[in-house]
N, CA, C and O atoms as CSV, one atom per row, in Angstrom:
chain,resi,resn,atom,element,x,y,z
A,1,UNK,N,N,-6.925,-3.038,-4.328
A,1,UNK,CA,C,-6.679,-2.192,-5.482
A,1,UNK,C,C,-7.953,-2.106,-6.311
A,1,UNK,O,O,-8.679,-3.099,-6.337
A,2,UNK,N,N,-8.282,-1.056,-6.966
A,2,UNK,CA,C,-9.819,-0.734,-7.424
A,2,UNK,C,C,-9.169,-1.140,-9.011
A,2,UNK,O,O,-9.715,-2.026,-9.668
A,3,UNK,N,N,-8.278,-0.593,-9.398
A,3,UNK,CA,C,-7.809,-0.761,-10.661
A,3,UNK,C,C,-7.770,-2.322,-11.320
A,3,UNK,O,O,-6.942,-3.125,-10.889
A,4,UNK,N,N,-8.583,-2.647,-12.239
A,4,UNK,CA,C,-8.533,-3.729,-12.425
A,4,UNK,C,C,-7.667,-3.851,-14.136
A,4,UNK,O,O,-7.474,-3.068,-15.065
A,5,UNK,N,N,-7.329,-5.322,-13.839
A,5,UNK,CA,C,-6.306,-5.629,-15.366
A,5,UNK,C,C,-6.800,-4.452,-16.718
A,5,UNK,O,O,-5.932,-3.747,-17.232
A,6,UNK,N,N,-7.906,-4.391,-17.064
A,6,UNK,CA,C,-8.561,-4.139,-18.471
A,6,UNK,C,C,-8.498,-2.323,-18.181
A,6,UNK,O,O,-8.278,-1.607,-19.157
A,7,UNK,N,N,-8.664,-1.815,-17.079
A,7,UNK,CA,C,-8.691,-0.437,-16.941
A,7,UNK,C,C,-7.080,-0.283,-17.034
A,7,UNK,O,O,-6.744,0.715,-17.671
A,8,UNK,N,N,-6.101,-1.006,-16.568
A,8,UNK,CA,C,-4.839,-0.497,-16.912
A,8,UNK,C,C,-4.302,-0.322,-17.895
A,8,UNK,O,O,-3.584,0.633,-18.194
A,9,UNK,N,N,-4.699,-1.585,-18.765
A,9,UNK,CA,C,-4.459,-1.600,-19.985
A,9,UNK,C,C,-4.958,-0.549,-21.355
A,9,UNK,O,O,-4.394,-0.371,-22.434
A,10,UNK,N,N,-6.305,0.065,-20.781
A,10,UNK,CA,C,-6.948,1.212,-21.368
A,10,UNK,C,C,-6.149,2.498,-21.055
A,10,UNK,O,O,-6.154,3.488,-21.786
A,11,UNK,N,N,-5.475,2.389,-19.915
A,11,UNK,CA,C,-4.836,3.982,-19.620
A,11,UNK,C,C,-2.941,3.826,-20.549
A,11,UNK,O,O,-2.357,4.767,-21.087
A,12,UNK,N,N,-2.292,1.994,-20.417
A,12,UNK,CA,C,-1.505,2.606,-21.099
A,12,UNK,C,C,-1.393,2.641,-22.543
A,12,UNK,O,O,-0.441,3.116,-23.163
A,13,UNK,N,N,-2.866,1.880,-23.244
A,13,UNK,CA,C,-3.012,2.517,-24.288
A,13,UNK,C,C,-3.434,3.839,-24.828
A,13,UNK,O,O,-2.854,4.245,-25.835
A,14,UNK,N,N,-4.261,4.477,-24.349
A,14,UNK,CA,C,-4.631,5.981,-24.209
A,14,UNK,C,C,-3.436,6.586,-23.897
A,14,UNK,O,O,-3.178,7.588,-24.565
A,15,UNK,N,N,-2.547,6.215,-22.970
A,15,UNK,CA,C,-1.644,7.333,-22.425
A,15,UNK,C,C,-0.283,6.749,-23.080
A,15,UNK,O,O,0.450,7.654,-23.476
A,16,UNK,N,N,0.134,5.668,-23.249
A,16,UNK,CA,C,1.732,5.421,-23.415
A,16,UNK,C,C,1.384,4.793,-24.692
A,16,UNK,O,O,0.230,4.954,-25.090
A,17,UNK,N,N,2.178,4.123,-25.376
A,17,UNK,CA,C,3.073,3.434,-26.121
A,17,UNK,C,C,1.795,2.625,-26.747
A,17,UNK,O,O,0.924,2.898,-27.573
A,18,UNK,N,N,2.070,1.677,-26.071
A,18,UNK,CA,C,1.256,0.185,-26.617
A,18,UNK,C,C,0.452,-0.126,-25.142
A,18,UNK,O,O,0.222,0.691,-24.250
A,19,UNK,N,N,0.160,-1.331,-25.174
A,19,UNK,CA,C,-1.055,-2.082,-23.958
A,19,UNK,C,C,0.147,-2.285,-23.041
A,19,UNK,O,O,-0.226,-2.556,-21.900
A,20,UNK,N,N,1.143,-2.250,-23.144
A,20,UNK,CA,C,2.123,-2.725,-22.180
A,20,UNK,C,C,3.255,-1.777,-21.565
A,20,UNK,O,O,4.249,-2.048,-20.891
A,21,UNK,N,N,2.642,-0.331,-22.137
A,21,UNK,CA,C,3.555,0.593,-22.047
A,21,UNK,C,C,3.132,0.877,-20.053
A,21,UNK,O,O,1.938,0.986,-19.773
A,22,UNK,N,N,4.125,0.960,-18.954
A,22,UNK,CA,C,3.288,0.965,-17.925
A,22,UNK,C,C,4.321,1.896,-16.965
A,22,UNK,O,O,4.160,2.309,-15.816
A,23,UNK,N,N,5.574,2.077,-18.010
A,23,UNK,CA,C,6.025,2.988,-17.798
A,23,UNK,C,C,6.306,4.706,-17.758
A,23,UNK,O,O,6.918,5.339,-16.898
A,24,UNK,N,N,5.787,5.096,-18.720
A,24,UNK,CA,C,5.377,6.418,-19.138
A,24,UNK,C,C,4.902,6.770,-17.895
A,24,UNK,O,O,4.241,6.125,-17.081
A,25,UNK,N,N,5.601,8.568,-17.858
A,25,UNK,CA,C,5.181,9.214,-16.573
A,25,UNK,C,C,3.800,9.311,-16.811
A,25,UNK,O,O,3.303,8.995,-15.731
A,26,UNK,N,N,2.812,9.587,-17.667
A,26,UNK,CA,C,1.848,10.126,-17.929
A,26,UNK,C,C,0.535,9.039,-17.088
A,26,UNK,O,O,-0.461,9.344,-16.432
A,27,UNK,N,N,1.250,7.413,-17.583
A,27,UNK,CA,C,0.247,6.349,-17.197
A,27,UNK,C,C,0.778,6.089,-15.574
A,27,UNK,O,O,-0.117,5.699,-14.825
A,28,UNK,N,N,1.467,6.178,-15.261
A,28,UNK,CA,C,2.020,6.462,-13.795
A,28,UNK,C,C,1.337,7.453,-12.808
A,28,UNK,O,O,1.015,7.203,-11.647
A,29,UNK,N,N,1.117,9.026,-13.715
A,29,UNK,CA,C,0.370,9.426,-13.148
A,29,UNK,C,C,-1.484,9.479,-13.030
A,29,UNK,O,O,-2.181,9.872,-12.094
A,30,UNK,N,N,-1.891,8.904,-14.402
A,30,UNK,CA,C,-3.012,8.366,-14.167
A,30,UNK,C,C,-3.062,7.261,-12.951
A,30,UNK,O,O,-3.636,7.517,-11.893
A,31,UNK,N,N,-2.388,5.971,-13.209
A,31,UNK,CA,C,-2.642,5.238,-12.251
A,31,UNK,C,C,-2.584,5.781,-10.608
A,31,UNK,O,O,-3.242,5.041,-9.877
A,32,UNK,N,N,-2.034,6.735,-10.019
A,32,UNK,CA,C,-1.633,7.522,-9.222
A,32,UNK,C,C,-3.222,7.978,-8.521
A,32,UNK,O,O,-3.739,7.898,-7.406
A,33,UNK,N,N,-3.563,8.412,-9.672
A,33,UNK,CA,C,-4.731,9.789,-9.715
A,33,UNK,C,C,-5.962,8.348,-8.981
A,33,UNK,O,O,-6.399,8.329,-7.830
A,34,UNK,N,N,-6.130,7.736,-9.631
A,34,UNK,CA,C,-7.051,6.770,-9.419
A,34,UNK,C,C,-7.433,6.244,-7.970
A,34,UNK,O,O,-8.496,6.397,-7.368
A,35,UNK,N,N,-5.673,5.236,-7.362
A,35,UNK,CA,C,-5.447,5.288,-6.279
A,35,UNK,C,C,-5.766,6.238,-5.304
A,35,UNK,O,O,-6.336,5.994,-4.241
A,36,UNK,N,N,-5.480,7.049,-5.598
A,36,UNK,CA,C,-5.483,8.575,-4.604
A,36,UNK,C,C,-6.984,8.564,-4.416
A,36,UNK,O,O,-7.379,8.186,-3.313
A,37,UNK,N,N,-7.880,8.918,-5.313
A,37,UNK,CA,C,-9.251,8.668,-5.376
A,37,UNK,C,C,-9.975,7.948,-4.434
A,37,UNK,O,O,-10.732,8.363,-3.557
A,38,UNK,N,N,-9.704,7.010,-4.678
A,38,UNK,CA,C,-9.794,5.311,-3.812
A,38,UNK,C,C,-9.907,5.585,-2.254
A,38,UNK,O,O,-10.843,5.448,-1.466
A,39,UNK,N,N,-8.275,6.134,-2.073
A,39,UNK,CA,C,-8.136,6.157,-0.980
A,39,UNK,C,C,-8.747,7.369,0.009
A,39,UNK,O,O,-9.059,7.336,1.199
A,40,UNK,N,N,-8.789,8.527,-1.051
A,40,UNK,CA,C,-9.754,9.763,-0.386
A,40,UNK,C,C,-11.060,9.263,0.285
A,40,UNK,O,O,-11.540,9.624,1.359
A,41,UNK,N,N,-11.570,8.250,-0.697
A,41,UNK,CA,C,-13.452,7.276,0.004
A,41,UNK,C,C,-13.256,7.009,0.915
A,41,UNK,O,O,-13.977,7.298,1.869
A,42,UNK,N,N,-11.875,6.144,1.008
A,42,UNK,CA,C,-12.044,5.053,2.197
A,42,UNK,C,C,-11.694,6.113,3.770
A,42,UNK,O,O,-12.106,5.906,4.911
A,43,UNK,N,N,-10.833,7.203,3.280
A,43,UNK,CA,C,-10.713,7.974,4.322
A,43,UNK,C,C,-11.953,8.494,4.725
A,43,UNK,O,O,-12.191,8.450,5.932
A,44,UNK,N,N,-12.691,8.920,4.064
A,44,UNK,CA,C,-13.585,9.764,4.217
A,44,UNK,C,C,-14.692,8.514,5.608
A,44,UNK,O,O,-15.219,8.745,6.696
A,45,UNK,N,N,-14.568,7.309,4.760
A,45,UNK,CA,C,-15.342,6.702,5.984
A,45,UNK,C,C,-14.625,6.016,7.475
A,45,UNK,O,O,-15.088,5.517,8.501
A,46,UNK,N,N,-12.836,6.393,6.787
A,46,UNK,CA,C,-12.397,5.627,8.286
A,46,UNK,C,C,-11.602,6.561,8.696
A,46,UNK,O,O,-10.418,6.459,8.376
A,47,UNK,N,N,-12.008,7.639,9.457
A,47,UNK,CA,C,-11.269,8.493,10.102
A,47,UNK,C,C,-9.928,8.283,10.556
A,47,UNK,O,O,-9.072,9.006,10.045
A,48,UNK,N,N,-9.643,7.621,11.228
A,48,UNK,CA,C,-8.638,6.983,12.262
A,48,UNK,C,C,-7.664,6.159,11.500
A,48,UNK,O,O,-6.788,5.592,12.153
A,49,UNK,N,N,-7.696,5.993,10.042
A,49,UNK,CA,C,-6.863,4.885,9.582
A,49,UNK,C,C,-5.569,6.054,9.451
A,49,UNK,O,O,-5.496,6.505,8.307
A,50,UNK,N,N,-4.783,6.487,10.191
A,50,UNK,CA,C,-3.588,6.995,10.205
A,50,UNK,C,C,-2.543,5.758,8.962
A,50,UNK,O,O,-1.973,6.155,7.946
A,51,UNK,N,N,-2.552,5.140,9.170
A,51,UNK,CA,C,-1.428,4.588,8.217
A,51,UNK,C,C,-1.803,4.289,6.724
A,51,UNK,O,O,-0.920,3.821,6.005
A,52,UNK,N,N,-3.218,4.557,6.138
A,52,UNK,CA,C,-3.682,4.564,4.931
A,52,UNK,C,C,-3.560,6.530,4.985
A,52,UNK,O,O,-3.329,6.965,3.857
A,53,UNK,N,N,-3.598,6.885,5.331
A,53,UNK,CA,C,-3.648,8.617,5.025
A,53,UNK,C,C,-2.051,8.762,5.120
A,53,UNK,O,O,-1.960,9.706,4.335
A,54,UNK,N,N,-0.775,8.522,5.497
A,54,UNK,CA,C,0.195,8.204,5.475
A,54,UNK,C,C,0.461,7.752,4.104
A,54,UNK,O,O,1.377,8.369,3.560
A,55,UNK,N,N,0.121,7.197,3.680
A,55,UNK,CA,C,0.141,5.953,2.155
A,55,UNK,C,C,-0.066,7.374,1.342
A,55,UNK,O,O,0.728,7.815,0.511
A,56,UNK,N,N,-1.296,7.997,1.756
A,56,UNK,CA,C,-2.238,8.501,0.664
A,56,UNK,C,C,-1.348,9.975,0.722
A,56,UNK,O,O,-1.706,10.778,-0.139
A,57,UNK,N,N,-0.569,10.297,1.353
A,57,UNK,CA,C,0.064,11.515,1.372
A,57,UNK,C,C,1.303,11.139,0.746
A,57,UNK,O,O,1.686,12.043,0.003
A,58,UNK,N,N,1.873,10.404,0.761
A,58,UNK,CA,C,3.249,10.061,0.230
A,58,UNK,C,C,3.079,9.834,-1.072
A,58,UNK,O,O,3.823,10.332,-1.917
A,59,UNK,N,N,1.890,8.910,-1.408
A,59,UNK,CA,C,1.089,8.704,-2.815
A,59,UNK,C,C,0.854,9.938,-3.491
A,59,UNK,O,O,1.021,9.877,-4.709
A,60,UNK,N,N,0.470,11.178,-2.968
A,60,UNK,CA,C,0.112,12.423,-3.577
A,60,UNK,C,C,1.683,13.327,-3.858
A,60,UNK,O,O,1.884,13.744,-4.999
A,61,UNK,N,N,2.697,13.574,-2.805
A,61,UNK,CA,C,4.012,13.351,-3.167
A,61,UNK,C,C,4.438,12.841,-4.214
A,61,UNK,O,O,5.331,13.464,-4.788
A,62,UNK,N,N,4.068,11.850,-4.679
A,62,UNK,CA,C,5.194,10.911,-5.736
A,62,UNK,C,C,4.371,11.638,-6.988
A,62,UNK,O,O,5.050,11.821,-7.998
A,63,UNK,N,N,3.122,12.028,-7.027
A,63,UNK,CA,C,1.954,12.293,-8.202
A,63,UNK,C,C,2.583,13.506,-8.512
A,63,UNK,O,O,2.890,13.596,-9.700
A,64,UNK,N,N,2.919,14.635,-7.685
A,64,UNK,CA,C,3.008,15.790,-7.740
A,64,UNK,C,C,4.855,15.756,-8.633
A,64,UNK,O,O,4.978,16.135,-9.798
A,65,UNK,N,N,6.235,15.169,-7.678
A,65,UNK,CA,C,6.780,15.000,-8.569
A,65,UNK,C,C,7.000,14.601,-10.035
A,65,UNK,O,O,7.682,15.222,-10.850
A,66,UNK,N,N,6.265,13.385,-10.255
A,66,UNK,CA,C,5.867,13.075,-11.693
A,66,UNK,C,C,5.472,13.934,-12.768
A,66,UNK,O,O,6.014,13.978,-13.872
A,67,UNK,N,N,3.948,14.994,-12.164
A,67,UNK,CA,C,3.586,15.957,-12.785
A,67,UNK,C,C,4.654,17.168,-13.171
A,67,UNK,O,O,4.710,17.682,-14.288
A,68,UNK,N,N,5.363,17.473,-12.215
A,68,UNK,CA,C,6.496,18.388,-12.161
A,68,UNK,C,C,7.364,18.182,-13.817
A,68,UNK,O,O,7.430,18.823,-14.865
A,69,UNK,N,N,7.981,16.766,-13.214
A,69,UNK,CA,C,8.933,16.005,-14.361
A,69,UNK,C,C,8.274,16.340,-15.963
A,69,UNK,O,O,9.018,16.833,-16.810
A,70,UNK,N,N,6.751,16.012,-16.302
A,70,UNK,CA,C,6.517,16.111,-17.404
A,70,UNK,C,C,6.271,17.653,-17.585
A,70,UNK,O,O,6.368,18.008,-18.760
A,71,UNK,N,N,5.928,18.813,-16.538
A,71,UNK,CA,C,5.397,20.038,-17.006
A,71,UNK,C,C,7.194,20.481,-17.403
A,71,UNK,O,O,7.282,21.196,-18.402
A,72,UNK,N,N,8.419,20.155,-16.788
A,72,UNK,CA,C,9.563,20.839,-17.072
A,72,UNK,C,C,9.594,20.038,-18.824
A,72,UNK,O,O,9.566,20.711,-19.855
A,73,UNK,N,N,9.660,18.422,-18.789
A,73,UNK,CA,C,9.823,18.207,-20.421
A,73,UNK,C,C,8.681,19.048,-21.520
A,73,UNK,O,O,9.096,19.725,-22.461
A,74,UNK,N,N,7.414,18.894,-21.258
A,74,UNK,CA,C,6.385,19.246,-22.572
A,74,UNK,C,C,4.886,20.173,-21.919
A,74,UNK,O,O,3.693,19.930,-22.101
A,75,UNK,N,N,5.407,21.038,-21.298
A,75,UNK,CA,C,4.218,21.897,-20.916
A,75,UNK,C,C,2.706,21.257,-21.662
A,75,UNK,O,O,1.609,21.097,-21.128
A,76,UNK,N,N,3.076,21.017,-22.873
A,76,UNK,CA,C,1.590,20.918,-23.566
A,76,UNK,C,C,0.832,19.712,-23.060
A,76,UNK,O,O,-0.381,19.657,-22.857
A,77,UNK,N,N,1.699,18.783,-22.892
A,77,UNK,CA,C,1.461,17.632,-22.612
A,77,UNK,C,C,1.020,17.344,-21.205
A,77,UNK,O,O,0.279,16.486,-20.725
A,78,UNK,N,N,1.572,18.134,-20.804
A,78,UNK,CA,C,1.155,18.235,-18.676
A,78,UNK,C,C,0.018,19.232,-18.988
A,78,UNK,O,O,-0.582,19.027,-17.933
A,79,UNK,N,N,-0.698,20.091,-19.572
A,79,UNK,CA,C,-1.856,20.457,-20.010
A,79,UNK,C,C,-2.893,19.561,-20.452
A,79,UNK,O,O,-4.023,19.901,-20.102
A,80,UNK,N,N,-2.805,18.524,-21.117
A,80,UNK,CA,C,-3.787,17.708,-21.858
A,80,UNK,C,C,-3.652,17.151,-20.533
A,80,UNK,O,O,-4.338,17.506,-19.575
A,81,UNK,N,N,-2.511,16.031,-20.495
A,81,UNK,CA,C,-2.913,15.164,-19.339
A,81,UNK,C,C,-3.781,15.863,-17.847
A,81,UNK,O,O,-4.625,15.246,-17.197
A,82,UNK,N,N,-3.312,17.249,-17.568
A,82,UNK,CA,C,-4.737,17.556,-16.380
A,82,UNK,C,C,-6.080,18.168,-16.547
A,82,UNK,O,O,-6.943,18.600,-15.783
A,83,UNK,N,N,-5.910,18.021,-18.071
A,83,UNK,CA,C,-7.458,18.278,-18.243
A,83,UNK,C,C,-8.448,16.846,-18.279
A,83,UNK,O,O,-9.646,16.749,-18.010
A,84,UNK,N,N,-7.782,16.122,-18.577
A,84,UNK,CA,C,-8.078,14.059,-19.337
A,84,UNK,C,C,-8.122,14.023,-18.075
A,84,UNK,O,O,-9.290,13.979,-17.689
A,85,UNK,N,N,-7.016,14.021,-16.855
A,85,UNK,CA,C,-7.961,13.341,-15.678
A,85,UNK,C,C,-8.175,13.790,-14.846
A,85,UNK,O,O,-8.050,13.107,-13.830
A,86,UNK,N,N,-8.714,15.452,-14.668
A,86,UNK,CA,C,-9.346,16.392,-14.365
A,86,UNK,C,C,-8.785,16.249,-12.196
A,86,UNK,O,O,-9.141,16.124,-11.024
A,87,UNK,N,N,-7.710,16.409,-13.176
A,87,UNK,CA,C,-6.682,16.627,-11.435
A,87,UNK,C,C,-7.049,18.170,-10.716
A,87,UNK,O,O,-7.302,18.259,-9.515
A,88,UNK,N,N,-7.034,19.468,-11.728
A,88,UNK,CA,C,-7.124,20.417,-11.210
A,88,UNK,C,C,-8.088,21.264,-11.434
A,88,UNK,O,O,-8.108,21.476,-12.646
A,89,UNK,N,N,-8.993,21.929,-10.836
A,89,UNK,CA,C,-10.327,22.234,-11.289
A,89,UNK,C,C,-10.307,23.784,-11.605
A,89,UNK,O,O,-11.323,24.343,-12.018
């Protein structure tokens, strides 16, 4: 995992509640975005890892529902959040 203690704690203060908020769709989908990231590198250098690109597709699945969930509650808010972690270009 690339995500270390102090970066989580920065996203669910930036994004949720308090330092412990780790629920909020928003820090869910940051943490998401990150992973995904991660795993795009490692693909990029290990062709053949079929069961990490598996991970990383199901991982992009769960991101995309999430995003869904908050654009039906607060459009505005599924706006800020994909500009902050520059999901869509």
């Amino acid at each position: 995992m690339i995500l270390t203690i102090e970066q989580k704690k920065e996203y669910f203060k930036s994004l949720g509640k308090n330092e412990t908020d780790s629920g909020t769709s928003d820090v869910q989908v940051a943490i998401f975005t990150q992973r995904i990231k991660h795993l795009t590198e490692h693909l990029k250098r290990n062709k053949k890892d079929f069961a990490t690109e598996r991970a990383l597709v199901n991982m992009v699945g769960r991101r995309k529902k999430l995003l869904s969930y908050i654009k039906h509650k607060d459009i505005e808010r599924y706006r800020e959040l994909i500009k902050k972690l520059e999901i869509r270009k």
